[in-house]
C-alpha positions in Angstrom: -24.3 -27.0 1.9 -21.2 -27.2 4.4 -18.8 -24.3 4.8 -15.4 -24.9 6.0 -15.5 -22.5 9.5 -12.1 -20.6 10.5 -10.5 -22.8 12.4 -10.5 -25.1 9.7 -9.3 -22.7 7.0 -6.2 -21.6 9.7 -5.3 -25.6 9.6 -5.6 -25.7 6.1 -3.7 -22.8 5.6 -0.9 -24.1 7.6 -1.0 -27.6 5.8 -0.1 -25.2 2.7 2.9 -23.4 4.6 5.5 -24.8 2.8 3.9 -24.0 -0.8 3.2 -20.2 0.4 6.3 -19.9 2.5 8.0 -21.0 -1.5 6.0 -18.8 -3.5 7.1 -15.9 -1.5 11.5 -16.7 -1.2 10.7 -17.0 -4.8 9.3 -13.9 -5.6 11.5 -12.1 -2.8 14.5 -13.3 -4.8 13.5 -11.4 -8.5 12.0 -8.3 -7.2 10.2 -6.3 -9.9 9.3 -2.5 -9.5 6.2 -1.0 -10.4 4.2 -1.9 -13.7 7.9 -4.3 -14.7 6.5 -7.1 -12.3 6.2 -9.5 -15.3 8.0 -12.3 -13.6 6.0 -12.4 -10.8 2.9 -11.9 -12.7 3.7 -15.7 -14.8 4.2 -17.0 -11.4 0.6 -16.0 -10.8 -0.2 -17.1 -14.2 1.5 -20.5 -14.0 -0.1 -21.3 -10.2 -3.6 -20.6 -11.7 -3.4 -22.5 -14.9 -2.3 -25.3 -11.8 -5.0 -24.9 -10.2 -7.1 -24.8 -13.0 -8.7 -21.0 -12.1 -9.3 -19.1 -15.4 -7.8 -15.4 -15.4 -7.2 -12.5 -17.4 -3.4 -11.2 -17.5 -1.9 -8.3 -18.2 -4.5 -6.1 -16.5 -3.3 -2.7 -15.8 -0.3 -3.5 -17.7 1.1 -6.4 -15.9 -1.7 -7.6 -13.7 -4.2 -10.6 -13.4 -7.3 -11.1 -12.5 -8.9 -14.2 -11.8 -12.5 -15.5 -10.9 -13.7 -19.1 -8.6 -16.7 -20.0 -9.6 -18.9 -21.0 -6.5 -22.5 -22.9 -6.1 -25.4 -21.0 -6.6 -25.8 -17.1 -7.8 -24.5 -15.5 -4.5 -22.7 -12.5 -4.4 -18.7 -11.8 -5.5 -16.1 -10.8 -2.8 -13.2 -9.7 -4.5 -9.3 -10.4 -2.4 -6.8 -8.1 -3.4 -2.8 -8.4 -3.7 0.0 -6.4 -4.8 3.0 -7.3 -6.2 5.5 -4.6 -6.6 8.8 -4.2 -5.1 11.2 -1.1 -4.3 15.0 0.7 -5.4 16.3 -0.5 -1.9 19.4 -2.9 -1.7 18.9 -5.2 0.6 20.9 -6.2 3.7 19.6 -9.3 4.8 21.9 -11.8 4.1 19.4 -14.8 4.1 19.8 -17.7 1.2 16.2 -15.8 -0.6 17.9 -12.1 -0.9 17.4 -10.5 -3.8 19.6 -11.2 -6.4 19.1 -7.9 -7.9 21.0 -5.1 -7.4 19.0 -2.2 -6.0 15.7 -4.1 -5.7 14.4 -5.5 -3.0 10.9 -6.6 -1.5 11.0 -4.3 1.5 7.0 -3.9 1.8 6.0 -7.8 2.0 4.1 -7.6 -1.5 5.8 -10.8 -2.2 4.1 -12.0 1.1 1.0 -10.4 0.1 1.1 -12.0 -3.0 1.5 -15.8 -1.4 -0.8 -15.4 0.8 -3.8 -14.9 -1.5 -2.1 -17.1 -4.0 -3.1 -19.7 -0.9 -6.3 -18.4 -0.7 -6.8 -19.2 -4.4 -5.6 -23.0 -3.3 -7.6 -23.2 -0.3 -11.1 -21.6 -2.0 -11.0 -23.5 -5.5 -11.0 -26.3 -3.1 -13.9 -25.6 -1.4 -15.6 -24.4 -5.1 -14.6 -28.3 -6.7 -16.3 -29.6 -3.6 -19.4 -27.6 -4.0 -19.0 -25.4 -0.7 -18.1 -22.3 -2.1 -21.5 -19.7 -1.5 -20.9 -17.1 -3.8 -17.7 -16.1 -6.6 -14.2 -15.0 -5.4 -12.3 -12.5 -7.7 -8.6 -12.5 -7.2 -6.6 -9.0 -7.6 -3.4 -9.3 -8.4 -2.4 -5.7 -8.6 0.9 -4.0 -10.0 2.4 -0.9 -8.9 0.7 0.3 -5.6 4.2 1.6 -4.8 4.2 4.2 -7.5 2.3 5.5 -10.6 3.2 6.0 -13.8 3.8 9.7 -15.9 -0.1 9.1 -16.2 -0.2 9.5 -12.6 -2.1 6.4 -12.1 -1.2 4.0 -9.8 -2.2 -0.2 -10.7 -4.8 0.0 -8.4 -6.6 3.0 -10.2 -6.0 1.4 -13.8 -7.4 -1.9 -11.9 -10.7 0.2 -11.0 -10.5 2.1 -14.8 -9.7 -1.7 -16.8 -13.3 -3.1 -15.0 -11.3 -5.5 -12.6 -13.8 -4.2 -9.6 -17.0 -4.1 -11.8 -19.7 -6.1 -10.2 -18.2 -7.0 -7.0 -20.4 -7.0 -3.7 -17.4 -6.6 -1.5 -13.5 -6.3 -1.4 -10.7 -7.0 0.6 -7.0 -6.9 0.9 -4.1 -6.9 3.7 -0.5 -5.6 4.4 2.0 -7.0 6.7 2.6 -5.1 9.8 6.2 -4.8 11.8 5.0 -3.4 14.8 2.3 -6.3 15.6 3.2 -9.8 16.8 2.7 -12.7 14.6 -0.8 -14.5 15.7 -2.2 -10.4 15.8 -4.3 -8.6 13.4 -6.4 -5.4 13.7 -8.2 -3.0 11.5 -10.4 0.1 12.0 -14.2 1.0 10.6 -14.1 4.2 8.5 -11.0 6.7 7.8 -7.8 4.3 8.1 -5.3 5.2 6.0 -3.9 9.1 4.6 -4.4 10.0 1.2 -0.8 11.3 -0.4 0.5 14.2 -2.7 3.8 14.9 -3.6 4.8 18.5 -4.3 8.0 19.8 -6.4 8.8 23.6 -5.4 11.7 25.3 -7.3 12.5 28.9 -6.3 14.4 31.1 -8.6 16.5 34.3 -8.1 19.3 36.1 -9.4 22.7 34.4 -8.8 26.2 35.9 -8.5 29.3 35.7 -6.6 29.0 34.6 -3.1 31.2 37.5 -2.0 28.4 39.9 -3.1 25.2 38.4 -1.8 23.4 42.3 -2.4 23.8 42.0 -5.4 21.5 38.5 -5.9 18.2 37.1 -4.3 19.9 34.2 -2.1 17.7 31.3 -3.5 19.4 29.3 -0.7 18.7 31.4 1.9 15.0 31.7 0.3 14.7 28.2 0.8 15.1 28.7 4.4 12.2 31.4 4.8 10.1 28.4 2.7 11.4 25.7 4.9 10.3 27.1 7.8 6.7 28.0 6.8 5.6 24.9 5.3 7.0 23.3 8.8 4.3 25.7 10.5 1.7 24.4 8.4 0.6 21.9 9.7 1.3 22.9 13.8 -0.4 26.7 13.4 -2.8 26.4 9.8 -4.1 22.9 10.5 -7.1 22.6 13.1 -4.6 20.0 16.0 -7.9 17.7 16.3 -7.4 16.7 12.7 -4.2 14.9 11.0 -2.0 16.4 8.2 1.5 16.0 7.4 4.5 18.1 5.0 7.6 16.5 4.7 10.2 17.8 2.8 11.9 14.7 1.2 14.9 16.2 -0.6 16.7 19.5 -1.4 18.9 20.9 -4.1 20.9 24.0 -4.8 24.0 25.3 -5.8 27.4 24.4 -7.4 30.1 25.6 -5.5 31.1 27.5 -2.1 31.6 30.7 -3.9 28.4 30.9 -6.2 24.9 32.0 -5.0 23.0 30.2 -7.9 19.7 31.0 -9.6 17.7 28.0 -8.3 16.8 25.3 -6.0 14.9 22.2 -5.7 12.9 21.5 -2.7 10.2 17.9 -3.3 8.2 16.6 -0.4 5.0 15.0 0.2 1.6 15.6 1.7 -0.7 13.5 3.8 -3.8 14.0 5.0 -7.3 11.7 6.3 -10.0 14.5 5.0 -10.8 15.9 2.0 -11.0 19.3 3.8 -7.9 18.8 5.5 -6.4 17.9 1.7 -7.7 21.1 0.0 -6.1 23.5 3.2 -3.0 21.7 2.9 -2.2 22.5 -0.4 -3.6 26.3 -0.2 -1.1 26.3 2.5 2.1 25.2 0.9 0.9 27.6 -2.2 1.2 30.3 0.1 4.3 29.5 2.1 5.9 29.0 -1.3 4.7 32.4 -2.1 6.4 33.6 1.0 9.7 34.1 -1.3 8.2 37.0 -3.6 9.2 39.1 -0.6 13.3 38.6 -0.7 12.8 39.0 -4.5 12.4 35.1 -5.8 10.2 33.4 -7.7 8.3 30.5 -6.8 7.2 27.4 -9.1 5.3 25.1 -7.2 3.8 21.5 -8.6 1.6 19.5 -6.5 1.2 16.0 -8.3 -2.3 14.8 -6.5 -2.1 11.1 -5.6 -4.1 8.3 -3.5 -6.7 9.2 -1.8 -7.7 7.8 2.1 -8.3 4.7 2.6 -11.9 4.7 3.9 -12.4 1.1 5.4 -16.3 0.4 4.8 -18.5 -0.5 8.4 -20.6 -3.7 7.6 -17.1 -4.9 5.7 -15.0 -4.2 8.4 -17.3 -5.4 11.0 -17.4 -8.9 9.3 -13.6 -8.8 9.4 -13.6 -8.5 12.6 -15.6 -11.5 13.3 -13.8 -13.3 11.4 -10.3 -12.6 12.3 -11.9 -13.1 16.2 -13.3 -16.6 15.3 -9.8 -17.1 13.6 -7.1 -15.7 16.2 -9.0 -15.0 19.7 -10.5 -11.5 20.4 -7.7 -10.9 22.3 -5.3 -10.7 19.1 -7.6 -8.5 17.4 -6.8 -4.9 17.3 -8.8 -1.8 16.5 -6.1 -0.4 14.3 -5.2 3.1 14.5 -5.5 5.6 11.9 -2.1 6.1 10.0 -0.4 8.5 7.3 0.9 5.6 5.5 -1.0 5.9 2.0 -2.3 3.1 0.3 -3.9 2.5 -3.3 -6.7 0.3 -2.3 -8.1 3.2 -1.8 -9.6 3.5 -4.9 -11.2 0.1 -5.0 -12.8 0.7 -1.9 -14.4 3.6 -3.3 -16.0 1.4 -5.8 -17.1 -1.6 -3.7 -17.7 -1.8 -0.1 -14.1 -2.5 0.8 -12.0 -3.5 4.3 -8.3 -3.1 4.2 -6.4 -5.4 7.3 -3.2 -5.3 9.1 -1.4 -8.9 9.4 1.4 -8.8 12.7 4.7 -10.3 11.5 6.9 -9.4 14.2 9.1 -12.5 16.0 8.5 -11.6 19.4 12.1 -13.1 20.1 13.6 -10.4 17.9 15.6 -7.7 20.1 15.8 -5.6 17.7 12.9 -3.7 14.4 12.9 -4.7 11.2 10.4 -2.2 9.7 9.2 -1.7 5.7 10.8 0.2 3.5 14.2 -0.4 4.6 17.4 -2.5 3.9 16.8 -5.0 6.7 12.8 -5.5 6.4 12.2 -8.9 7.3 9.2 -10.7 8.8 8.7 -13.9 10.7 7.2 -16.4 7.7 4.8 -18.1 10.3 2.6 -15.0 9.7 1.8 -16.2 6.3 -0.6 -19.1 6.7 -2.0 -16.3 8.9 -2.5 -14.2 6.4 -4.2 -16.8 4.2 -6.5 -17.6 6.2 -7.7 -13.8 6.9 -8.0 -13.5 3.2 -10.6 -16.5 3.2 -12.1 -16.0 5.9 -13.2 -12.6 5.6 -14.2 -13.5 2.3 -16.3 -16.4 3.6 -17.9 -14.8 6.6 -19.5 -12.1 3.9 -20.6 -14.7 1.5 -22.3 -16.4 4.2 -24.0 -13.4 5.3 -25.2 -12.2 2.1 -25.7 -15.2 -0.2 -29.4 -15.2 -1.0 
């Protein structure tokens, strides 16, 4: 049996530009939030029918799953996309904007979501021709931007709905703004932070601003609060380890002469240990406690979400080699850990799993166009790039471990 080696999946890839470069102004130009991607999910649908790839659809509510049947009984890699998209207006001003109000692809799952839609095209090739070692089980995943009032993100219903039962390996990748197109990198072991989001309201006794003895200042509480949990992680946190509070947003009051009874403080948490996760939230509990003493009341919600991305070795390693046999060791990165939070998380909790980082930077641009803003944009060369890391990886730990 005769595999198709990297180079030769990078040229196929490329021959299949066009078709991926397609899929994604298509999908870039109907964005869909979290668990509503329905659209993009019957473009899935519609390319796999094509393709003639069997699936399973509305998989943690609007995902599919789908499963290339290869020669022999070798082992089942699993490639994982999302396809979710985020309240931002976008400010592009290309012919593909979104042509939704308020929505926008600002995180390159539409990209993400391409690329292994060309790995499907490039691998049930390889299958019809007999060269296909092992199975390939496609993820398309909803809502990895968000979970629902369940708290459960689409990667997590994925895991709980089967969609990672029996797979020998899995593998996913997300664009990256600050690495040049033709780069790549990832890391062996803790990569990416696990997040919580906290809600604290403190309540007090209101009354007219002209008699502030007479109340306990919830906004001037605040201020005591603010202040600890900005300690937290510089004075309670050991400095070798990583943590981060940020306070997102904060409410309070109605008017310039009213001291009112409550505000709103909500924030997140991120963290790359479990031990570093549990002091974390002791210590916001006892910063928000911090208020009892000026005579307010603290409620305080921590909502637990993702946990770390832990990037497997003997996964990871065979990335590497692949993404060296595909770009040149010289545009292979060892990534370095982040407190970006991602749900793949939890499928590489169930199978031995390697999460990648694709460069999409123009190194022409003179100026940054990162995620999660109104101007995210990426240089589209990237994606037969990103393709062919999907594959490849996918191929180089079939080859190793078909029996």
């Amino acid at each position: 049996m005769s595999a198709m080696n990297n180079p030769d999946i990078l040229t196929k890839a490329r021959s299949i530009h066009d078709q991926i470069r397609t899929w994604r102004r298509t999908i870039h130009r109907y964005p869909e939030l979290s668990f509503t991607e329905t659209k993009t999910s019957q473009l899935v649908q519609d390319n796999l029918k094509r393709l003639g790839i069997k699936f399973q659809k509305n998989v943690a509510k609007t995902g599919v799953v789908a499963e290339i049947k290869g020669s022999g009984k070798g082992p089942t890699v699993g490639l994982r996309a999302d396809m979710d998209a985020l309240p931002i207006q976008e400010e592009n001003g290309t012919e593909f904007d979104s042509t939704r109000p308020g929505l926008m692809h600002a995180c390159g799952h539409d990209a993400h979501t391409s690329m292994l839609l060309g790995a499907a095209t490039i691998l049930k090739n390889m299958a019809d021709r007999g060269e296909l070692p092992g199975n390939i089980r496609l993820l398309f995943q909803p809502s990895e931007e968000h979970w629902d009032d369940e708290g459960k993100s689409g990667g997590k219903r994925m895991v709980e709905e089967g969609a990672l039962k029996g797979l020998d390996a899995v593998f996913a990748l997300h664009v990256e703004t600050e690495m040049m197109v033709g780069e790549a990198g990832t890391r062996v072991g803790p990569f990416l932070a696990a997040v919580d989001d906290f809600v604290l309201e403190i309540e007090g006794k209101g009354g007219h601003a002209a008699s502030p003895h007479q109340t306990t200042d919830v906004i001037a509480s605040s201020g005591l609060v603010i202040n600890a949990i900005h300690q937290i992680v510089s004075r309670r946190i050991d400095p070798i380890e990583s943590g981060v509070i940020t306070i997102g947003t904060i409410h309070g009051g109605t008017a310039t002469n009213v001291i009112d009874t409550k505000v709103k403080l909500t924030g997140t948490i991120r963290s790359l240990k479990p031990e570093v996760r549990k002091r974390l939230h002791q210590e916001l509990k006892n910063a928000a406690n911090s208020v009892k003493s000026l005579g307010c009341t603290p409620h305080l919600t921590i909502r637990t979400g993702y946990p770390s991305t832990v990037n497997d070795r003997e996964a990871t390693e065979i990335s590497f080699k692949s993404l060296e046999k595909l770009l040149g060791k010289k545009n292979v990165k060892e990534s370095p850990m982040m407190l970006g939070a991602e749900d793949f998380s939890y499928m590489a909790q169930e199978a031995p799993g390697c999460f990648m980082l694709l460069g999409v930077k123009n190194k022409k641009w003179k100026q940054e166009y990162p995620v999660h803003t109104p101007t995210f944009r990426m240089d589209e060369d990237a994606l037969p790039i990103g393709t062919a890391m999907l594959c490849g990886s996918a191929l180089e730990w079939l080859n190793k471990n078909v029996s």
